[in-house]
DONUFI-169830 format. One line per field, with one value per residue (C-alpha): residue number from 1; chain; z negated, x negated, y; residue in one letter. Coordinates in nm, 3 decimals. Each point is the difference from the previous one (the first is absolute). Layout:
BEGIN
nr (NUM:...)
kette (A:...)
pz (Z:...)
px (X:...)
py (Y:...)
rest (a:...)
This chain:
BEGIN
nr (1:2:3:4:5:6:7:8:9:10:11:12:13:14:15:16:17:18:19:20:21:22:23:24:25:26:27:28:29:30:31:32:33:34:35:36:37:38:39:40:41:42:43:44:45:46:47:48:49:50:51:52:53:54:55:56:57:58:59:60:61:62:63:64:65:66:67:68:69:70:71:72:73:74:75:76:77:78:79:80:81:82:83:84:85:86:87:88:89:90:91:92:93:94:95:96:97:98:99:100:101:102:103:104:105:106:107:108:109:110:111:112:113:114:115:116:117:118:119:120:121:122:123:124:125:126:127:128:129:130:131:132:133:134:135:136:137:138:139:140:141:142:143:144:145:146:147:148:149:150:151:152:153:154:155:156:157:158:159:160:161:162:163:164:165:166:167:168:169:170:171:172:173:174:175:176:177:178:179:180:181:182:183:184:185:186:187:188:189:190:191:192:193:194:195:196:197:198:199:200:201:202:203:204:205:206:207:208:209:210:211:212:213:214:215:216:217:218:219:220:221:222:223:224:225:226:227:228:229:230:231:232:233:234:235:236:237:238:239:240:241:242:243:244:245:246:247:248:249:250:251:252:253:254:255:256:257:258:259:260:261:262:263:264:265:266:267:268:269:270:271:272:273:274:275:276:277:278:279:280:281:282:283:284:285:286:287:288:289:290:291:292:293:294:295:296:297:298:299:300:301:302:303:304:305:306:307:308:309:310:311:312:313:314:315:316:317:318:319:320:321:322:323:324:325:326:327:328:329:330:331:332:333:334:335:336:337:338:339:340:341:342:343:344:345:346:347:348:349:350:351:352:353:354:355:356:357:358:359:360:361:362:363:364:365:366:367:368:369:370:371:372:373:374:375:376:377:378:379:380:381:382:383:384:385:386:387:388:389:390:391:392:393:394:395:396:397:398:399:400:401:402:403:404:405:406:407:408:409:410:411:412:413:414:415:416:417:418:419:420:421:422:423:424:425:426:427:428:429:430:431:432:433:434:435:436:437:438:439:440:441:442:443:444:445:446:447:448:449:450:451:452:453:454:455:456:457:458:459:460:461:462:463:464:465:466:467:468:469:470:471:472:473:474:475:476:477:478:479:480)
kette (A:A:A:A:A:A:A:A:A:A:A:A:A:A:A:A:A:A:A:A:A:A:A:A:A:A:A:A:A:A:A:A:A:A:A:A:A:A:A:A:A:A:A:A:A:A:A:A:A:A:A:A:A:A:A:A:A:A:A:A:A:A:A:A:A:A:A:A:A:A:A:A:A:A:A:A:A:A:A:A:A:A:A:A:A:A:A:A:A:A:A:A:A:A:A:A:A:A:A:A:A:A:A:A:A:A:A:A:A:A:A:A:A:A:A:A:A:A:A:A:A:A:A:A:A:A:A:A:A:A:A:A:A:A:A:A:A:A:A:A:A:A:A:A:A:A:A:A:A:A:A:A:A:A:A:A:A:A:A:A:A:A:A:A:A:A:A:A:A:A:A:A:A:A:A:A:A:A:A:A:A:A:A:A:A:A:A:A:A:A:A:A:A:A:A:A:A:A:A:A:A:A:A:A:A:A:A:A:A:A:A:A:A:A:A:A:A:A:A:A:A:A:A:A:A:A:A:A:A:A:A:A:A:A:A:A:A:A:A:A:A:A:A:A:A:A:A:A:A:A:A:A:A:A:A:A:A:A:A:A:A:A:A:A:A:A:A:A:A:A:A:A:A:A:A:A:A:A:A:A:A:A:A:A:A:A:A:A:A:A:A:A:A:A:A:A:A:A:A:A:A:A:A:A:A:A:A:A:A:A:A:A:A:A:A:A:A:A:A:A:A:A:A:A:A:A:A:A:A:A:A:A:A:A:A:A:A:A:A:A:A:A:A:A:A:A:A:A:A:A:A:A:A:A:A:A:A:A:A:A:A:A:A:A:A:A:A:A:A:A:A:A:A:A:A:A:A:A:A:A:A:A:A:A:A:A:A:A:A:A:A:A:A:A:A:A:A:A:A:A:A:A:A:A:A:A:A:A:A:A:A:A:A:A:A:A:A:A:A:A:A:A:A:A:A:A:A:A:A:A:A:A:A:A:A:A:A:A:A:A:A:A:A:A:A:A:A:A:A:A:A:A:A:A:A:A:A:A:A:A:A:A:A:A:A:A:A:A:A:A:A:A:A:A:A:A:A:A:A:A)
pz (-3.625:0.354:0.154:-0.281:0.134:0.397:-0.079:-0.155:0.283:0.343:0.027:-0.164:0.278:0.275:-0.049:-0.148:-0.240:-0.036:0.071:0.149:-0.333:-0.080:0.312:-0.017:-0.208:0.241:0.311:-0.256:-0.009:0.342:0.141:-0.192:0.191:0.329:0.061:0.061:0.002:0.229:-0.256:0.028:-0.241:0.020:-0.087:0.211:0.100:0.184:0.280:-0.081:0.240:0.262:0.244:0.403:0.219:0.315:0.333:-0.284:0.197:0.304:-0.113:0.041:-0.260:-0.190:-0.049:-0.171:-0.381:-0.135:-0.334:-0.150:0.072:-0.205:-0.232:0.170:-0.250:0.101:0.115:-0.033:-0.161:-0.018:0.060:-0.106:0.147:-0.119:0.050:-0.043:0.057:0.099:0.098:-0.353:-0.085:0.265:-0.108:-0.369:0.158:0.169:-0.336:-0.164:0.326:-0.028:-0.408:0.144:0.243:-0.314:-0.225:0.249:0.079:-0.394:-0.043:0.283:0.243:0.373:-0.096:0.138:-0.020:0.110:0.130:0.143:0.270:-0.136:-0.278:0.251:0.190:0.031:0.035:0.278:0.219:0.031:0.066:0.316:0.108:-0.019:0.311:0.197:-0.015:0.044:0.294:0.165:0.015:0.083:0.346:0.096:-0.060:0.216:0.270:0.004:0.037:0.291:0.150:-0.095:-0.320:-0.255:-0.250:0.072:-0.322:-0.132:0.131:0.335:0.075:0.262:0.205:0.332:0.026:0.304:-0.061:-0.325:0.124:0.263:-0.293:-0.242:0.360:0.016:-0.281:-0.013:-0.278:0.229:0.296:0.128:0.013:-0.372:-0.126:0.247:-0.238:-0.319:0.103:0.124:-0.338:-0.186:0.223:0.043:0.242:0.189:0.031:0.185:-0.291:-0.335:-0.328:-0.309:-0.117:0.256:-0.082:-0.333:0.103:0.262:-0.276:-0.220:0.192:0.252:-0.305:-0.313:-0.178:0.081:0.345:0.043:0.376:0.130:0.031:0.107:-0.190:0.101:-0.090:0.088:0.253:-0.079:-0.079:-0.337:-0.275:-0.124:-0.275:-0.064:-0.140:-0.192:-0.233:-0.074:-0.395:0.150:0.183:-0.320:-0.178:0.223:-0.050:-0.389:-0.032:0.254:-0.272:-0.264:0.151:0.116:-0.408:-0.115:0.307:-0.130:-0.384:0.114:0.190:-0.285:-0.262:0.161:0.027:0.338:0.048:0.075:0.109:-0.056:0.277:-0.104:0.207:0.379:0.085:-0.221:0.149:0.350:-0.162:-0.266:0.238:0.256:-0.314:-0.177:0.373:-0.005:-0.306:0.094:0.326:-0.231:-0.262:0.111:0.249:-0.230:-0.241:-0.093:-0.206:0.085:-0.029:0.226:-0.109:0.232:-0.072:0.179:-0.081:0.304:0.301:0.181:-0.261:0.258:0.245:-0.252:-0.109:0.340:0.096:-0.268:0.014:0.332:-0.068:-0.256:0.270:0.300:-0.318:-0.188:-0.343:-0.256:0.028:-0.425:-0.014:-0.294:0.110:-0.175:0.088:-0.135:-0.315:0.155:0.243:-0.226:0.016:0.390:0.083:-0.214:0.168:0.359:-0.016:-0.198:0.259:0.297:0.132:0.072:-0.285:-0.020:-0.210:0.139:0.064:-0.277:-0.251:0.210:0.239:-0.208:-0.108:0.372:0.071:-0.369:0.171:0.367:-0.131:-0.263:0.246:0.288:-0.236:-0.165:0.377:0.007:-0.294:0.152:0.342:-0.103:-0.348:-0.075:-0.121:-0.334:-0.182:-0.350:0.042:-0.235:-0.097:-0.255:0.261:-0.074:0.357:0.173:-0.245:0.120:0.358:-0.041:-0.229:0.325:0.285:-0.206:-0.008:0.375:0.064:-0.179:-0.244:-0.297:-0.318:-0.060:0.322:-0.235:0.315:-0.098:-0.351:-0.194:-0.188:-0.229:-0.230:-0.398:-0.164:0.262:0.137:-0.230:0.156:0.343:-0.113:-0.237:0.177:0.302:-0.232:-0.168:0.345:0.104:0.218:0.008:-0.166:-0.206:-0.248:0.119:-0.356:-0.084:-0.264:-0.184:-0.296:-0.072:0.066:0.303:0.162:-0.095:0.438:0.067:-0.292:0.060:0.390:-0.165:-0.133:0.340:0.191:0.262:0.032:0.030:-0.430:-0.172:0.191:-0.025:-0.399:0.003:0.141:-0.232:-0.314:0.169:0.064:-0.397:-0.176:0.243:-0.133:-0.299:-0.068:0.105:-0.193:-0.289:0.143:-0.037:-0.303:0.164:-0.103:-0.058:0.229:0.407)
px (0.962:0.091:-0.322:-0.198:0.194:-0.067:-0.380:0.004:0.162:0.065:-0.177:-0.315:0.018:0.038:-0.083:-0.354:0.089:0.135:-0.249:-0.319:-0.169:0.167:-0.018:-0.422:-0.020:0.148:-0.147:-0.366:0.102:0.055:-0.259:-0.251:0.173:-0.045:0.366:0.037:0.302:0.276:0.135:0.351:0.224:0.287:0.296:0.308:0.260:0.329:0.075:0.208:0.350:0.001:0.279:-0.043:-0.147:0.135:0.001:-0.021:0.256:-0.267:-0.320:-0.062:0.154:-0.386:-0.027:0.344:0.078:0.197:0.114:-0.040:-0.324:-0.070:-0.217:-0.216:-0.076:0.305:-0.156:-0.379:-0.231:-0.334:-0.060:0.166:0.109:-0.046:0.314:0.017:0.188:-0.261:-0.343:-0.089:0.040:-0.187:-0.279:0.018:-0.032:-0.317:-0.131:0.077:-0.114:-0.365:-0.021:0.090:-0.329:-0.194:0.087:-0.106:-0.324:-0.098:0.129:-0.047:-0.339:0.134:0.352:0.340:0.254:0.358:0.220:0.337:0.074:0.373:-0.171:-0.187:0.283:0.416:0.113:0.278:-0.272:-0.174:0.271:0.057:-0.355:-0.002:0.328:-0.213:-0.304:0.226:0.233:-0.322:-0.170:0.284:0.055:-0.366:0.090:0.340:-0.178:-0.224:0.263:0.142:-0.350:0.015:-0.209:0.249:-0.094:-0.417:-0.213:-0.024:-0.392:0.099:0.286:-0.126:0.236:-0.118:-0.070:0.187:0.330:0.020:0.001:0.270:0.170:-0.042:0.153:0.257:0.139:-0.036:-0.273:-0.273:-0.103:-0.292:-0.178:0.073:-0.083:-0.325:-0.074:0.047:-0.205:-0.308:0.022:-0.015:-0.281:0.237:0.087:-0.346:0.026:0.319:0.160:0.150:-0.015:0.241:-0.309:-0.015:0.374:-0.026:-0.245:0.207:0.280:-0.237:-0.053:0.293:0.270:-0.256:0.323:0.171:0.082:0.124:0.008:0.362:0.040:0.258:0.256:-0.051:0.416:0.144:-0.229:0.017:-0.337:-0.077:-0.264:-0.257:0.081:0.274:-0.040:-0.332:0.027:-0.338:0.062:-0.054:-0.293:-0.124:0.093:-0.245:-0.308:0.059:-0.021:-0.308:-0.146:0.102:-0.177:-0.283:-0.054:0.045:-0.264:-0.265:0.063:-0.062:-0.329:-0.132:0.091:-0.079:0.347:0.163:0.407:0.215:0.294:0.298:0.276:0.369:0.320:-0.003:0.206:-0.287:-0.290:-0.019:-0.110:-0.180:-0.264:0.013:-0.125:-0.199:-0.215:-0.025:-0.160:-0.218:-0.120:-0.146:-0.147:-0.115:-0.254:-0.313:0.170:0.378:0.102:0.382:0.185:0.338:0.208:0.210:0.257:0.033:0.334:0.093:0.037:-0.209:-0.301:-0.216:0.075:-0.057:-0.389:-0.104:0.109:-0.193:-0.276:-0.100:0.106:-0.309:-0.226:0.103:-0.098:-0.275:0.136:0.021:0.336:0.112:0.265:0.219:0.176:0.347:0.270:0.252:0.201:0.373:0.105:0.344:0.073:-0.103:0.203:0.325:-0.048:-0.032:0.333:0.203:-0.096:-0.019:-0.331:-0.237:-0.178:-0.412:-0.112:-0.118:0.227:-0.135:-0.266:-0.228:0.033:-0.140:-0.255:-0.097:-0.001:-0.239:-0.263:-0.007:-0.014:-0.282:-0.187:0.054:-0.209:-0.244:-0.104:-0.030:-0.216:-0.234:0.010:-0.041:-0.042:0.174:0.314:0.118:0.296:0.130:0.138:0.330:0.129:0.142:0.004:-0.305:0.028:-0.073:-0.264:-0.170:0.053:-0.179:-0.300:-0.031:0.023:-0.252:-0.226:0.042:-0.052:-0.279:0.157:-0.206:0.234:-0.320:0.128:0.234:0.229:0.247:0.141:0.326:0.264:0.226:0.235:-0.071:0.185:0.001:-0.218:-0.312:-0.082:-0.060:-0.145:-0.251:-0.188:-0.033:-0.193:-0.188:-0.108:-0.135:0.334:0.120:0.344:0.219:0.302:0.275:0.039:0.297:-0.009:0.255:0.236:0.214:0.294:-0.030:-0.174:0.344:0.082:-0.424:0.074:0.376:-0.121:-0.274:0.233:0.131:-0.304:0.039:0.158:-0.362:-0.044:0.068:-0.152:-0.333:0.122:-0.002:-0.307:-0.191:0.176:-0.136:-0.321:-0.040:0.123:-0.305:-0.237:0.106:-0.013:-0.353:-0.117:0.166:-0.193:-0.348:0.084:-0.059:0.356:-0.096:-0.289:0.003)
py (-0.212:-0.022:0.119:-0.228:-0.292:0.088:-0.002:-0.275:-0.127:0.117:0.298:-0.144:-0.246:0.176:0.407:0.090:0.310:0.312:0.204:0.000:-0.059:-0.280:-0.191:0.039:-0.301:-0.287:0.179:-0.017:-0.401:-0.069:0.235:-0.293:-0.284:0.193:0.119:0.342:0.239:0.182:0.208:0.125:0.256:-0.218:0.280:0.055:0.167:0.013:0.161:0.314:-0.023:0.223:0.104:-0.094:0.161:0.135:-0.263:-0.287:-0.190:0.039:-0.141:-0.419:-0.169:-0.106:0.365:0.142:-0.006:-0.194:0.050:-0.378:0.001:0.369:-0.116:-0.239:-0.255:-0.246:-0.318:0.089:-0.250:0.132:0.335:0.353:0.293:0.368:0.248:0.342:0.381:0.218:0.079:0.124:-0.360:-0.153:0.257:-0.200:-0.331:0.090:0.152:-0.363:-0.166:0.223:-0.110:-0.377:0.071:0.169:-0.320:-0.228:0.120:0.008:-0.359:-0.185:-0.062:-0.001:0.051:0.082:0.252:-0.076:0.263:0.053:0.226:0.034:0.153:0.247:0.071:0.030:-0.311:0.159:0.165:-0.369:-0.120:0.238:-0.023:-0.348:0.007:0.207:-0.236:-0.283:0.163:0.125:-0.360:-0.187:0.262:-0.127:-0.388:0.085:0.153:-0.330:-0.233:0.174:-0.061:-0.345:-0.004:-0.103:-0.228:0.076:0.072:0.362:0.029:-0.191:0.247:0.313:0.149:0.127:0.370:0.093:-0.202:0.170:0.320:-0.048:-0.189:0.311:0.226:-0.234:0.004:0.384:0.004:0.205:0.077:-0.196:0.274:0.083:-0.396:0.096:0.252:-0.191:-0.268:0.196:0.216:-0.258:-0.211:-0.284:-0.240:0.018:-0.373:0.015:-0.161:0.131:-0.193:0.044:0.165:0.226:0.038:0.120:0.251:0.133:0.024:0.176:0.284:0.081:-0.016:0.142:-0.115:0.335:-0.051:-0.343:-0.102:-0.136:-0.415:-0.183:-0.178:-0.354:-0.044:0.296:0.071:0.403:0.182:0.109:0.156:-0.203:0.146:0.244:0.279:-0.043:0.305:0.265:-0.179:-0.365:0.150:0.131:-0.338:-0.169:0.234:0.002:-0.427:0.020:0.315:-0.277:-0.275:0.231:0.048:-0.334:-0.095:0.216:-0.053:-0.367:0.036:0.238:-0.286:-0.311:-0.174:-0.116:0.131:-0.284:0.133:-0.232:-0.124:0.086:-0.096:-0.002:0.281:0.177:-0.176:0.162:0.340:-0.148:-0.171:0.291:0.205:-0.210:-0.067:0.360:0.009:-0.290:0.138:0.359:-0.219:-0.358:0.123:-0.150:-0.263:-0.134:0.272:-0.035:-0.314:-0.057:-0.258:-0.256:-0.230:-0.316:-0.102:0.299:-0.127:0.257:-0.060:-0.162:0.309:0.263:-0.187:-0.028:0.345:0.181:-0.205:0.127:0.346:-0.050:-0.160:0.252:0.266:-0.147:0.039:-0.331:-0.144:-0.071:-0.211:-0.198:-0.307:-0.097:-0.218:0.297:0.071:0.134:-0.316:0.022:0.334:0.031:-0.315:0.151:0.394:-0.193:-0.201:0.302:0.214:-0.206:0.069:-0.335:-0.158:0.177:-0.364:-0.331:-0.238:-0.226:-0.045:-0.229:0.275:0.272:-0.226:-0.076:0.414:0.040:-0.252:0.136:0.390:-0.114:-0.243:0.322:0.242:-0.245:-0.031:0.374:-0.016:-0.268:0.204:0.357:0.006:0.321:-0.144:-0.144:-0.185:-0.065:-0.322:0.062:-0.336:-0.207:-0.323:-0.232:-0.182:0.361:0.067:-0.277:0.048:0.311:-0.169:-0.233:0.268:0.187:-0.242:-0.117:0.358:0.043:0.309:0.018:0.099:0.201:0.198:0.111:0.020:-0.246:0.013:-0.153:0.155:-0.142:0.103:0.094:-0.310:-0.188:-0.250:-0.017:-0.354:0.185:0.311:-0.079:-0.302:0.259:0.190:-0.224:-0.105:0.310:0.123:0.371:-0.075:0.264:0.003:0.259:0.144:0.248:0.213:0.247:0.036:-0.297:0.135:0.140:-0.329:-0.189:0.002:-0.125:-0.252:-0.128:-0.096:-0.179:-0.238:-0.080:0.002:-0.251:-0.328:-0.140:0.139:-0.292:-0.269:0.209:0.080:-0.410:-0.044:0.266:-0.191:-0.354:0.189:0.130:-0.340:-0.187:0.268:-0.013:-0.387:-0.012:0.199:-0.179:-0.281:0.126:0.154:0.375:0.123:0.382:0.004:-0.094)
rest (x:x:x:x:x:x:x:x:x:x:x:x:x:x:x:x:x:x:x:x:x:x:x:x:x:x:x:x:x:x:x:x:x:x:x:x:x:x:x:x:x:x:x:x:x:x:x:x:x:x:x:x:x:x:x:x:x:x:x:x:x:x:x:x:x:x:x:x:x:x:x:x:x:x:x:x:x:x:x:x:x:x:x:x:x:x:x:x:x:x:x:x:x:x:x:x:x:x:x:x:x:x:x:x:x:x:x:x:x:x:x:x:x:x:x:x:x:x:x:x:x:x:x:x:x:x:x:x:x:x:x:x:x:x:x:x:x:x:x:x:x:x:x:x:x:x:x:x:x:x:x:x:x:x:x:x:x:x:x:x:x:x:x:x:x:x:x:x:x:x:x:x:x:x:x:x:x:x:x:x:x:x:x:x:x:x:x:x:x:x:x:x:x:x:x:x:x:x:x:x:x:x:x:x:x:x:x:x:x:x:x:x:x:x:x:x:x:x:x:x:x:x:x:x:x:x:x:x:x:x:x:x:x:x:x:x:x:x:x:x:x:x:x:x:x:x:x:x:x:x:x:x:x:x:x:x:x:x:x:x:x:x:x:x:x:x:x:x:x:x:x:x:x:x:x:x:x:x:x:x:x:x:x:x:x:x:x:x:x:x:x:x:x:x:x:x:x:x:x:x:x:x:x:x:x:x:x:x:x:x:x:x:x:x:x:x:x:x:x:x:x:x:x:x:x:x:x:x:x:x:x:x:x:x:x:x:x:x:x:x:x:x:x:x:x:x:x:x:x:x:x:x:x:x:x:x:x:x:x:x:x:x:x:x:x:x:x:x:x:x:x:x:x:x:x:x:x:x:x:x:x:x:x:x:x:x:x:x:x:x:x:x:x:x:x:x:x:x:x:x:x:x:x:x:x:x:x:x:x:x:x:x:x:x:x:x:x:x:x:x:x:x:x:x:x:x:x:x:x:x:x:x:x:x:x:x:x:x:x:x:x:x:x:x:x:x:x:x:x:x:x:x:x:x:x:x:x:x:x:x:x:x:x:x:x:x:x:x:x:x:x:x:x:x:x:x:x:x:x:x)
C-alpha cells in the first residue's frame, strides 16, 4: 500500500522507475519533445562510523570528522551522498554505476551518466587528500602575499622564480640548489615566473603523494608534513578510484554516454576535482567525454573555473563542465560554525547568483574562443536561463553546437525544460531511478528543495490553468 501510494505520488513525480525497464517509457516521451537524460541510480547509504585516526586533533578543522555530521545527509537539499565500509563495496557501486552507463546508452541519444566519486572512493581518504590540495595551494597564495600579490586573481598570481627559492631556503624547505632541480625537471619557471599551475605540477611530482615536502605552519610557525603519514593503503586507495574511473571512462566512450561526475561537500571537493581533471586530461583529448561539476554557491567557484580552464588550454584537451549553484549551503554553513572554521558559501543568494553568471559567461567565452570547451547549464532559475539564451546569441553559439545545453530536474520545471526543446536547445531531465524504498533520502529532499519551490510550483499552476482555459476556449480541450 505504501509504495502504491508513493507512486502515485511523490515518487511518480520526481524518480522515473525502478529499474531500467521501467524508466524507458518517460525517457521514450521526452526523447520526442527533445529532452534528453542524465540518468542516475538514486540508492544510498550511510556512512558506516569509524574510529579516529591518529594526528586527528592536527589536521585544519574543514578536514576532521566530526561525528554529527556521520551520515551526511543533514541539511542537503538536492543531491546525495554514497557511504560505504570497504573497497568490495565501492567495487559494487561501479558495477551499478557501469549498468547506469549501459541503460543510458540504450535509452537515451547523447545522454548522461551521473556519478559520485564517494561512491568510487572512501569517503575518509577524500577527505585527507582534499587537506593536502587545499594546504598545498593556500602555501603558494601565502608566499604571494608576502610579495605583495594578495587579493590578485588566481591566473594573475606568478610568483617570481628567484624569491621563491630563497623563500623555500629560508624557511628550510630546500636548498636552492634542490628547488633548482625541481624546477628544471619539471621544465618550469623558464619565464622567470611560476603560476599556481606551475604549482600543482611541481606538487605532483616532488611529493608523488608518498613523500610530502615540509611547509610551514602559518600559526605556529613550526614545519610540518603535507601530509602525515600517508599510508602504502591510501596510496593504493588512490590508484583503485583512478582504475574505477579508468573503467567507467572507457565503458562510456564504448557506449556513447558522457560521465558527469557530481560535486559533494567542500571538504570532499578538493580531491574530487583533482581526480576527476585527471580523468579528463586521459580522456577529453578529442571530445567532452568527462563532465566536472562546480558549484557556485563556493566562494572560490570563480577561482576553481578559471584555473581548470587553462589547465585544458595549456593541454589541449576539451574542458566539460556542469554549472550548479550547490545543494549543501545548510549543512556547510552548520559544520563551519560547530567547528569554527570560516564559512566555504557566498555570503548571500544574489551573490551566488552573481558567481553562476561570471563562471558561465567566463566559459561561454571559452567556447566562442577555442571551441573545445562545453557546459550543462544546471538550473532551475529562469532569469539565468535567459542570460545564457542572450550571451549565446551575442556570441554567436549555435544550440546546434551542441556546446551549451540545460539541465533540469525530473519533476521540476517542465515550463523551462520543454520549450528549450521544442526550440531546438540541447536540454536534459536529471532522472533518478531505483526501488522506492531506498530513494526515500533522493525523495524526502525533494520536498524541501529550495526556498525558490513554491513560487516556481505557483507559477507552473498559473502557467497550466492559462493553458488550460484556452483551450476550453477554442474548444481543443484534449488536443493542443
Amino acid at each position: 500500500m505504501f509504495e502504491r501510494l508513493m507512486k502515485m505520488t511523490f515518487y511518480g513525480q520526481f524518480v522515473a522507475g525502478e529499474d531500467q525497464e521501467a524508466i524507458k517509457p518517460l525517457l521514450r516521451r521526452n526523447q520526442a519533445f527533445g529532452v534528453g537524460a542524465v540518468l542516475d541510480y538514486s540508492v544510498e547509504e550511510d556512512l558506516v562510523p569509524r574510529t579516529r585516526g591518529q594526528g586527528a586533533e592536527k589536521r585544519e578543522k574543514q578536514y576532521r570528522v566530526h561525528q554529527g555530521f556521520g551520515d551526511h545527509h543533514g541539511g542537503v537539499t538536492g543531491a546525495h551522498t554514497y557511504f560505504y565500509a570497504d573497497e568490495a563495496k565501492c567495487d559494487q557501486h561501479m558495477e551499478t554505476f557501469l549498468r547506469c552507463i549501459d541503460a543510458s546508452s540504450g535509452s537515451s541519444e547523447d545522454g548522461f551518466s551521473a556519478i559520485k566519486l564517494t561512491a568510487l572512493a572512501r569517503p575518509q581518504f577524500l577527505v585527507r587528500f582534499s587537506e593536502v590540495l587545499v594546504k598545498w595551494r593556500r602555501f603558494f597564495h601565502q608566499m604571494a602575499a608576502e610579495e605583495g600579490q594578495a587579493g590578485r586573481a588566481v591566473l594573475d598570481t606568478k610568483l617570481q622564480v628567484e624569491k621563491l627559492q630563497e623563500a623555500l631556503a629560508n624557511l628550510g624547505i630546500a636548498s636552492k640548489a634542490e628547488s633548482h632541480q625541481w624546477f628544471r625537471g619539471e621544465n618550469l619557471g623558464t619565464s622567470g615566473t611560476v603560476d599556481l599551475l606551475d604549482w600543482n605540477r611541481l606538487f605532483d611530482s616532488r611529493t608523488k603523494l608518498s613523500r610530502p615536502l615540509l611547509i610551514p605552519n602559518r600559526k605556529t610557525g613550526q614545519l610540518e608534513p603535507l601530509l602525515s603519514r600517508f599510508s602504502e593503503e591510501e596510496e593504493l586507495q588512490m590508484k583503485r578510484v583512478l582504475q574505477r574511473m579508468d573503467v567507467l571512462a572507457r565503458r562510456a566512450m564504448e557506449k556513447g554516454v558522457r560521465l558527469m561526475v557530481d560535486a559533494e561537500q567542500s571538504y570532499f571537493q578538493p580531491a574530487i576535482s583533482r581526480l576527476t581533471v585527471e580523468t579528463q586530461r586521459r580522456f577529453n583529448k578529442s571530445q567532452p567525454l568527462i563532465y566536472n561539476t562546480y558549484q557556485c554557491y563556493l566562494r572560490e567557484a570563480y577561482n576553481n573555473v578559471t584555473g581548470d580552464v587553462e589547465l585544458s588550454r595549456q593541454e589541449g584537451w576539451h574542458f566539460g563542465t556542469k554549472l550548479v549553484r550547490g545543494a549543501y549551503m545548510e549543512q556547510e554553513r552548520e559544520r563551519a560554525a560547530q567547528m569554527g572554521y570560516e564559512d566555504p558559501i557566498n555570503p548571500t543568494y544574489e551573490k551566488t547568483n552573481e558567481m553562476y553568471h561570471r563562471c558561465l559567461d567566463y566559459v561561454l567565452e571559452e567556447i566562442k574562443q577555442r571551441r573545445k570547451a562545453s557546459v550543462m547549464v544546471a538550473t532551475h532559475n529562469e532569469d539565468t536561463v535567459k542570460f545564457t539564451l542572450r550571451r549565446m546569441m551575442e556570441l554567436g553559439i549555435h544550440p546546434s553546437d551542441k556546446k551549451v545545453c540545460f539541465g533540469q530536474l525530473l519533476g521540476m520545471c517542465d515550463q523551462i525544460t520543454f520549450p528549450l526543446g521544442q526550440a531546438g536547445f540541447p536540454v536534459y531531465k536529471y532522472v533518478p531511478y531505483g526501488p522506492v524504498n531506498e530513494v526515500l533520502p533522493y525523495l524526502s529532499r525533494r520536498a524541501q528543495e529550495n526556498r525558490g519551490f513554491m513560487q516556481r510550483a505557483n507559477r507552473e499552476r498559473d502557467l497550466l490553468w492559462k493553458e488550460v482555459k484556452r483551450r476550453l476556449l477554442s474548444g481543443n480541450l484534449f488536443s493542443p
